[in-house]
C-alpha positions in Angstrom: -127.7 -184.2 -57.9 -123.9 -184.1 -56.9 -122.8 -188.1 -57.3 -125.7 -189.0 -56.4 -126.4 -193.2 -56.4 -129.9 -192.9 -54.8 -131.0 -195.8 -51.9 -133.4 -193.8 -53.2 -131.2 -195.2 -50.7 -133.4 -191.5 -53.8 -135.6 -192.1 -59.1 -139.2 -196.3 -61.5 -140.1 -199.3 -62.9 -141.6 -202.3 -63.8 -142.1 -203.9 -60.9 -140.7 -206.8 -59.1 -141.8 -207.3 -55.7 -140.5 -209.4 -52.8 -143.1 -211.6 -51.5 -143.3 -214.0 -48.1 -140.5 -216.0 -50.1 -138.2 -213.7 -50.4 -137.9 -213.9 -54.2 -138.3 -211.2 -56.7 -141.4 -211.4 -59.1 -140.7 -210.6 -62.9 -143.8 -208.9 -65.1 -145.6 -205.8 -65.8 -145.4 -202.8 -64.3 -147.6 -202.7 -60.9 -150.6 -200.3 -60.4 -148.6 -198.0 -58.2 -145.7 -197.6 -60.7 -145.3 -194.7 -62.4 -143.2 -194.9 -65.7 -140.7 -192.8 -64.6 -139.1 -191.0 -62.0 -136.0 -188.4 -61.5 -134.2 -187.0 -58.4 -133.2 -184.1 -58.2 -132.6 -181.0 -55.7 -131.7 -177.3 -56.6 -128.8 -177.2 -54.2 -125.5 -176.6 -55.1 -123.7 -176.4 -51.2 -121.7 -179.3 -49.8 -123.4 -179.5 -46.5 -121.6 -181.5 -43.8 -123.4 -180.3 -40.8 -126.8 -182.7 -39.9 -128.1 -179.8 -38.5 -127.3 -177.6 -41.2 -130.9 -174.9 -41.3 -130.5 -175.7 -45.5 -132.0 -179.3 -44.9 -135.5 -178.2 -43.4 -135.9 -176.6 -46.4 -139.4 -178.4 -48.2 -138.2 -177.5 -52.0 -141.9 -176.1 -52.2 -141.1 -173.6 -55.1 -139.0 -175.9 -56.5 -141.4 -179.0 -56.6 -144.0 -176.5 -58.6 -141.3 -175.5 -61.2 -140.1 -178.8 -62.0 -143.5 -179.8 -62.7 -144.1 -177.3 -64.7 -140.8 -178.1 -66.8 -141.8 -181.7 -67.1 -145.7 -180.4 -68.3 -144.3 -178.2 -70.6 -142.1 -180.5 -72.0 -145.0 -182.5 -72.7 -144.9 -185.3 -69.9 -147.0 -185.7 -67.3 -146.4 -184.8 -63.7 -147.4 -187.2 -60.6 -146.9 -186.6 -57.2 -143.2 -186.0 -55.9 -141.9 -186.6 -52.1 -139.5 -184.6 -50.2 -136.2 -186.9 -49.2 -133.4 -186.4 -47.0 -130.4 -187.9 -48.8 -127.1 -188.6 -47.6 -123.8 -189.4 -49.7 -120.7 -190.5 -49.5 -118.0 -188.0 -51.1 -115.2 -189.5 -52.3 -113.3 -186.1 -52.8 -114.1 -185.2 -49.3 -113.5 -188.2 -48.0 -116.9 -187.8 -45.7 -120.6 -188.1 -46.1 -122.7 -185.0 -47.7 -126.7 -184.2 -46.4 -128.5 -183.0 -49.3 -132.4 -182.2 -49.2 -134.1 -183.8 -52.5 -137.3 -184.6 -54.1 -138.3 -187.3 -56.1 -141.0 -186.8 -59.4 -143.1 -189.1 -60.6 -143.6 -188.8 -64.5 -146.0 -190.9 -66.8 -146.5 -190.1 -70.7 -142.7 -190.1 -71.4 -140.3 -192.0 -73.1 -137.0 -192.8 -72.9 -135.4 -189.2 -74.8 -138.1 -187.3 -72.8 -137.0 -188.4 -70.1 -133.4 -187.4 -70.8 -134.2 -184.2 -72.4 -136.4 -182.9 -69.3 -133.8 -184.1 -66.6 -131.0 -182.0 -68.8 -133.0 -179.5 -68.5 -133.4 -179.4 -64.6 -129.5 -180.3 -64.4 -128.9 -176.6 -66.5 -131.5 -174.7 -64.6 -130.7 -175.9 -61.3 -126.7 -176.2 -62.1 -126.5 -179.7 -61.0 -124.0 -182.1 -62.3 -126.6 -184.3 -63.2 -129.8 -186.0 -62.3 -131.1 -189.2 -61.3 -134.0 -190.8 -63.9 -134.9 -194.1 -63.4 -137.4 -195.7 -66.1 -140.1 -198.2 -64.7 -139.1 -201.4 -67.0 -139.9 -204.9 -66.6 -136.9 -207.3 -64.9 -136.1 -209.1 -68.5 -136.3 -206.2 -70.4 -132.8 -205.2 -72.7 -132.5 -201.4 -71.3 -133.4 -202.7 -67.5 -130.2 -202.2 -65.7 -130.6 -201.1 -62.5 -133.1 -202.0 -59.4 -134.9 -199.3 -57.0 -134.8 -201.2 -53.2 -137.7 -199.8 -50.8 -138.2 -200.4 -47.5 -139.9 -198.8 -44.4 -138.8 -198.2 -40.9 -135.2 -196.5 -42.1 -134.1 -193.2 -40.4 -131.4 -190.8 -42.3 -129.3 -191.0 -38.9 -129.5 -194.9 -39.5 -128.7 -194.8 -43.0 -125.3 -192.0 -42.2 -124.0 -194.3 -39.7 -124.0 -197.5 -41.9 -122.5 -195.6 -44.8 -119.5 -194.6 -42.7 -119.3 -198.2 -41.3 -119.4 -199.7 -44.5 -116.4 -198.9 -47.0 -117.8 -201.1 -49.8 -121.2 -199.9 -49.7 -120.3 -196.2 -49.6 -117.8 -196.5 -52.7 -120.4 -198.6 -54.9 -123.6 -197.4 -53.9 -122.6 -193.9 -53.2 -125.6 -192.9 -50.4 -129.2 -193.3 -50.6 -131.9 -191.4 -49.2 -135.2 -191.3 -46.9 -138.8 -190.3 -47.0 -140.1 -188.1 -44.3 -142.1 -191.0 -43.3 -138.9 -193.5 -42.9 -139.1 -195.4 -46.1 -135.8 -196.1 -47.8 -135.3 -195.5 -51.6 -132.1 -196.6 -53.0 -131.3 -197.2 -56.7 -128.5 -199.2 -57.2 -127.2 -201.2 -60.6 -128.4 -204.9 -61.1 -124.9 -206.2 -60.9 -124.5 -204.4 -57.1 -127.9 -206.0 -56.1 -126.4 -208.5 -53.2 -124.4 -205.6 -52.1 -127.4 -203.8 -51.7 -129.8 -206.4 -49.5 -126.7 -206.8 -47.9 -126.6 -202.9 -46.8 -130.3 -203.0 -46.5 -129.9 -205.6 -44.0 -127.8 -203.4 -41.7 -130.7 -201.2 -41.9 -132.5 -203.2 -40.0 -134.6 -204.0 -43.3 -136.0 -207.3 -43.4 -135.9 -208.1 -47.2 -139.3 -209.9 -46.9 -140.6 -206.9 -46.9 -139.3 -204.7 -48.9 -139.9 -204.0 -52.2 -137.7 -204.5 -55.4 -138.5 -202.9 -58.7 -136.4 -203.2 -62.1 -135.9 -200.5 -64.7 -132.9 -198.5 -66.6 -131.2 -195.5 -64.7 -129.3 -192.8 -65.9 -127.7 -189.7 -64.6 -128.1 -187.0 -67.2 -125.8 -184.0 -66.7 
């Protein structure tokens, strides 16, 4: 997936919620967490256009062969979501649509997670691939965090990209369910920036839900 920093907006984790406080929860990985996840898309098009045909595409053939890569690379497939991503290119100089879809994956470890997201970045030609490993907050390799939050719209999310400088050049884009839930993964250090963004979303961080683990982009 072409630059792709995930607000995934875009894949996770041990989990650490945000409760009525407003603080994140360290500890084990929650019931709905699967061990991993990866992003990824079998597009290789800048696409500019919004209204671009490309991005009604439901990456139905490609969902079932990227399950079968993960399976027969001896992992186990979960469900995975169809996203509408949008990114800031730096080289263009404007923001990117990109249709995407997110895998669960339990039974793997770290270097199968790497090796089956290398091998999805060669099929597909991607310059790599988001994985994001479900960890818990203290743990050494966690170094990133996976924001989610409901009520987001990919129009939403375009327009506070391009009003936001910062945000587009750290974070990179992020991306949306079909049913409006914002995923972005963002490193631990860019956190603040991120509930910061979030909160021009019209995300109330309350709500929304933090989880901690170790991302990497695998080309």
């Amino acid at each position: 997936m072409k630059q792709l920093r995930i607000l995934v907006a875009v894949g996770v984790l041990a989990l650490g919620s945000i409760g009525a406080g407003g603080t994140a929860q360290a500890g084990p990985a929650s019931p709905g967490c699967p061990t991993a996840q990866i992003f990824a898309t079998d597009n290789t098009a800048i696409i500019t256009d919004p209204a671009d045909p490309r991005l009604k595409t439901r990456l139905t053939r490609f969902d079932h062969e990227v399950q079968a890569i993960i399976y027969a690379n001896g992992a186990r497939p979960g469900a995975s979501t169809l996203l509408d991503g949008v990114f800031w290119s730096g080289d263009l100089k404007q923001t990117t649509y990109e249709r995407s879809r997110e895998f669960a994956v339990d039974k793997v470890g770290r270097e199968g997670l790497h090796h089956i997201a290398g091998v999805i970045a060669k099929q597909y030609d991607q310059e790599s691939v988001l994985t994001f490993r479900c960890l818990p907050r203290t743990a050494p390799d966690t170094d990133a965090v996976e924001i989610r939050a409901d009520g987001v719209s990919s129009t939403r999310l375009h327009d506070a990209l391009l009003a936001d400088p910062e945000a587009r050049d750290r974070l990179g884009g992020g991306s949306v369910a079909l049913d409006g839930q914002l995923i972005l993964v963002a490193p631990l250090d860019d956190l603040a920036l991120a509930r910061k963004f979030t909160a021009t979303l019209g995300v109330d961080w309350n709500t929304a839900q933090v989880r901690y683990g170790d991302e990497e982009f695998v080309a």
